[in-house]
N, C-alpha and C positions, 0 to 999 in steps of 0.2 A: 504494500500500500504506500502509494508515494504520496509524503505530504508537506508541505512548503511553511516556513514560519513568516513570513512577509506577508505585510500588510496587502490587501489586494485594492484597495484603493487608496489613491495618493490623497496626502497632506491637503493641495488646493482641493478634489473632489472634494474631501470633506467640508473644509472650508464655505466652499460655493453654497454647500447644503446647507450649513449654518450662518453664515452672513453673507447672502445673494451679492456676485459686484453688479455694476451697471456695465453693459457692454462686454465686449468679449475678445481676445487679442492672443498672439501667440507671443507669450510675453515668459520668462525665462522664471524658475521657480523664485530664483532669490528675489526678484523682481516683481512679483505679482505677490508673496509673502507681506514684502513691504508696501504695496499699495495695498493691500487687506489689513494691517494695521496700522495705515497710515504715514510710514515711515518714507523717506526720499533717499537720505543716504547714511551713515554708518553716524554720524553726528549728530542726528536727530533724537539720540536716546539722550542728550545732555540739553534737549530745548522742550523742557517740561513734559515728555512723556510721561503718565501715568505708573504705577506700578503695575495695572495690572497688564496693560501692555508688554511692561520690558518683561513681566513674568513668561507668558505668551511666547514672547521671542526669545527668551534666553532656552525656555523649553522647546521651543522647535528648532533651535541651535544645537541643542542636546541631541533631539529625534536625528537630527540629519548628519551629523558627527558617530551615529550606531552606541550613544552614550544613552541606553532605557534605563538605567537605572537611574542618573540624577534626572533625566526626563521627565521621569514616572513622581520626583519627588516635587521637581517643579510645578509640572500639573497640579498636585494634591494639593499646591501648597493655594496656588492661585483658584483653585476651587474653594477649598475652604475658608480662605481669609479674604475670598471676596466673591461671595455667592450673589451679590447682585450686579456684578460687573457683568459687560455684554459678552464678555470672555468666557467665561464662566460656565456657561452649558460647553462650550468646547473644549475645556482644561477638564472637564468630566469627561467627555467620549475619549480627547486623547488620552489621557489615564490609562482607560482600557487599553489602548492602542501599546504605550509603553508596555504596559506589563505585559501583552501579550507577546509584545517581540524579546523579552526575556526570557519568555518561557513560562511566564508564571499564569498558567490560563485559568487557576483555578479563582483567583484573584481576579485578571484582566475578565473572567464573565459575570463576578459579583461588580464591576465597576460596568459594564455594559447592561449587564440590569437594571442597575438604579438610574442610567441616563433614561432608558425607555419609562421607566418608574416615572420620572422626575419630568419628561419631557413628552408626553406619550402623540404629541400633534407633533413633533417636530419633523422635519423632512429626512432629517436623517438615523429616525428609527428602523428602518428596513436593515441598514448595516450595522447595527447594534444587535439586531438581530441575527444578523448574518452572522455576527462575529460572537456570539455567545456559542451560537451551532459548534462556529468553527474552534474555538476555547473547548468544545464537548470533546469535537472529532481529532483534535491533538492528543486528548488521551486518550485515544480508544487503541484497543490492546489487541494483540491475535486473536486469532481463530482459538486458541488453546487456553485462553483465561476469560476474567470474568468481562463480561459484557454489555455493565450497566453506562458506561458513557457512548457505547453504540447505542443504543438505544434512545437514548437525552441526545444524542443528534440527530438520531432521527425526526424527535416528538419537537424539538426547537424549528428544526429550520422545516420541518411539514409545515407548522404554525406560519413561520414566515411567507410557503407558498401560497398558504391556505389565504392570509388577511392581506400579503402582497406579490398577490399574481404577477403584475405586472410591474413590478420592482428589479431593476437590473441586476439584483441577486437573488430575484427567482432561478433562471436558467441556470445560474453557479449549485443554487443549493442544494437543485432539484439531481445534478451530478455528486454531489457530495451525499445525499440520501439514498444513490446508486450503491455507490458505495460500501456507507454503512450496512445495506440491504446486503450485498453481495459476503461481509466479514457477518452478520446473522447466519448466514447460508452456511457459509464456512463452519462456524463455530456447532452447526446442526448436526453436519456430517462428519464434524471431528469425535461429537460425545457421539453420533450413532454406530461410526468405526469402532470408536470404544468399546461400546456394550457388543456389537457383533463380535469382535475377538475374545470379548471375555463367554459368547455363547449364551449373553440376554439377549435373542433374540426378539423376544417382544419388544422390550425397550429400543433395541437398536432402529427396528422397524417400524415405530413408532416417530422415533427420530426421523429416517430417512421420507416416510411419508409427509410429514410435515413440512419438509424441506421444501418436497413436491408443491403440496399444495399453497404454499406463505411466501416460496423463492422461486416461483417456477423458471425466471429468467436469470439465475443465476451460473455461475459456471459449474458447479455442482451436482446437478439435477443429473446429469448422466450416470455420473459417476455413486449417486444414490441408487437410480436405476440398475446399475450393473450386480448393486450388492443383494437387491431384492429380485434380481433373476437368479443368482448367486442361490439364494436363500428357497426360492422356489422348487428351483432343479435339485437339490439336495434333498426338499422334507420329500418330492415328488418320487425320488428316487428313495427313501427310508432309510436314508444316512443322519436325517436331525427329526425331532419329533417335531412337528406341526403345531405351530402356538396359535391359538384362537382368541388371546386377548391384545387386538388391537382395536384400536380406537377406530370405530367406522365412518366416522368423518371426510377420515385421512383418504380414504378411498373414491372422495370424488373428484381427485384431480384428473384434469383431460391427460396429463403424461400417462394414467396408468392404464386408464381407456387405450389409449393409442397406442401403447404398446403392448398390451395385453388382452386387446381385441373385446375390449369389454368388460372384461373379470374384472367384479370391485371387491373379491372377498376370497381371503386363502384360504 
C-alpha cells in the first residue's frame, strides 16, 4: 500500500479557501503569500505589522523550510492567543497540516476536527475532512493486524463523499476508500487462510464467503474462490467431513452463482 505524507493541497489552495483574493494571476508562492497578508517586501514586518500576522508568517516560514514542529507551535500559538484574529481559523487548519507532516496524525485529526467543529460553513471543511480520513488511512496497518483505523477511513471520508459529492476530494477519497476496501478484503482472506490450515473449516469458509459477498471487486475474490473449490472437491471426495454450519447469507453472492452454476449450499 503506497502512501505519501505530503500535504495534497498547497499552502495558497488553502489560503484562497479561507480568505478569497480579488482577481487571479500566476504570481510566485512567496509572492502571493505576501499579498494575502498584506506584506510588499521583507521590511514590512518593522512598519507596524500586527502580531498576528508576523505569527502567520513566521509559521508559514517554518511550513516551507520542512520545520512542522516549530510550525505546529506557531500555529497553536496564534490560534490560541488570538482566537478573534482573521488569522485565526487558518492557524487552526494549519495546525493540523503541521502535525500531520510530522507524523503525528493522531493529533493532526483531533486538530482537523475541531476546525470542522468550530467552522462547520466554512469552504474549507471538505479538506478537513479529507485530511482526518487521510490522518485514519496513515495508520492503517496490514492485512495481518488489527483493523480499526481501516475502517475510521472508511466511515470519515464515505461521510465526506456522502455530504460533498462534489468537493475536489471526493474523487481522491473515493480512491482512498478503494483502498481501505481492498486491505478489508485482504485482512478477510488472511484470518480465513488461517482457520483453513488450522482445519476450521467452517470459520474459514465463513470468512472466504464474506469476502465474496462485502469485496466482490477486490483482488482476492479469486483466490477465496480457489480455496472453497479446494474445500468442495475434498469433502466431495471424503477426504474432510462436510460442515453445514455456514452462514446462509454468504451464499448469495453472484461469484458463487457463476461459478458454481447455481449451488448456494454445500
Amino acid at each position: 500500500m503506497l502512501k505519501s505524507g505530503k500535504i495534497t493541497v498547497t499552502f495558497l489552495a488553502l489560503s484562497l479557501l479561507l480568505f478569497p483574493l480579488a482577481g487571479c494571476g500566476g504570481f510566485s508562492a512567496g509572492d502571493t503569500f505576501n499579498r494575502l497578508f498584506g506584506f510588499q517586501s521583507g521590511t514590512d514586518r518593522d512598519l507596524g505589522a500586527e502580531e498576528p500576522q508576523l505569527l502567520a508568517q513566521d509559521a508559514q516560514e517554518r511550513m516551507d523550510a520542512d520545520d512542522y514542529k516549530d510550525a505546529a507551535e506557531l500555529w497553536r500559538r496564534l490560534k490560541d492567543q488570538y482566537p478573534y484574529s482573521k488569522y485565526a481559523a487558518l492557524g487552526e487548519l494549519k495546525l493540523g497540516d503541521a502535525l500531520y507532516l510530522q507524523g503525528n496524525y493522531v493529533e493532526a485529526q483531533g486538530a482537523y476536527e475541531d476546525f470542522e467543529r468550530l467552522h462547520p460553513e466554512n469552504d474549507a471543511v471538505p479538506y478537513a475532512v479529507y485530511q482526518q480520513g487521510m490522518s485514519q488511512y496513515m495508520r492503517m496497518h496490514g492485512i495481518d493486524r488489527d483493523q480499526t483505523p481501516t475502517i475510521q477511513t472508511i466511515q470519515t471520508l464515505a461521510r465526506l463523499v456522502e455530504t460533498y459529492p462534489d468537493s475536489q476530494y471526493a474523487a481522491m477519497a473515493r480512491a482512498r476508500i478503494a483502498e481501505a476496501q481492498n486491505n478489508l478484503a485482504g485482512h478477510e482472506f488472511y484470518v480465513g487462510e488461517f482457520y483453513y490450515r488450522r482445519k476450521d473449516y467452517a470459520a474459514a469458509l465463513n470468512r472466504f464467503m464474506g469476502l465474496l459477498q462485502y469485496y466482490p471487486d477486490s483482488g482476492y475474490h479469486q483466490r477465496a474462490l480457489n480455496y472453497i473449490a479446494e474445500y468442495k472437491s475434498r469433502a466431495a471426495a471424503g477426504e474432510i467431513e462436510e460442515t453445514g454450519n455456514i452462514r446462509g447469507s454468504a451464499f448469495d453472492s453472484p461469484f458463487i452463482q457463476e461459478n458454481y452454476e447455481g449451488e448456494n449450499q454445500f
